[in-house]
C-alpha positions in Angstrom: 103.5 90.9 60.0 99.8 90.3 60.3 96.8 92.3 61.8 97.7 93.1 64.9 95.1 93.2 68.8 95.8 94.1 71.9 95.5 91.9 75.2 91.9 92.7 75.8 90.7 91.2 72.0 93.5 88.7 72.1 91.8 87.6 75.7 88.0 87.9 74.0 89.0 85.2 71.0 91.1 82.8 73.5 88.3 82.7 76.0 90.4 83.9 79.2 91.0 86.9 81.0 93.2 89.4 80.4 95.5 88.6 83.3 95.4 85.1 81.7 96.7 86.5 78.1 99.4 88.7 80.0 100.5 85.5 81.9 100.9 83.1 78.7 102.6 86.1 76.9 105.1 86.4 79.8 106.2 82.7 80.0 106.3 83.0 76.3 103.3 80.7 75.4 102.2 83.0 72.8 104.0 85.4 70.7 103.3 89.0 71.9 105.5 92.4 71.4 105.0 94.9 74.6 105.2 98.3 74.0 104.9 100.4 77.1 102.4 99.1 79.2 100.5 97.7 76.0 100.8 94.3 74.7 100.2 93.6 71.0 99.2 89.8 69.9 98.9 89.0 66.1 95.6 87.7 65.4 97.3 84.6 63.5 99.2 83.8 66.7 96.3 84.4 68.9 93.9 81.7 66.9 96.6 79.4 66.6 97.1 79.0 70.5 93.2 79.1 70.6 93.0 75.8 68.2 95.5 73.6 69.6 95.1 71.0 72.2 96.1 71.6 75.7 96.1 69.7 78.7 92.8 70.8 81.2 93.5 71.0 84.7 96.3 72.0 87.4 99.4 69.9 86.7 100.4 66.9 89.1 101.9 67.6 92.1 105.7 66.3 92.4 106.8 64.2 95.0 110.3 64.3 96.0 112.3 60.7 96.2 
């Protein structure tokens, strides 16, 4: 296991808010361990998500047939 940061540092090196950081680690976007009311990212993890490409903007709204 690698150096480890909480939400607030992981949120500072992804660029988003904390909020953000607990949302991703909720639907399980990123790798995080809660403990408590804490949440613990490992750096590794953190610049990994920060590096790869994502799609920019709200997804496509679904029409129903």
């Amino acid at each position: 296991m690698g150096e480890m940061v909480d939400i607030k540092e992981a949120a500072k090196i992804v660029g988003v808010s904390g909020a953000r950081m607990r949302q991703l680690a909720i639907a399980g976007t990123i790798r995080a361990k809660k403990f408590g009311n804490a949440w613990a990212f490992e750096v590794d993890d953190v610049i990994a998500y920060r590096d790869s490409p994502r799609k920019v903007g709200r997804p496509k709204k679904v029409t129903p047939q």
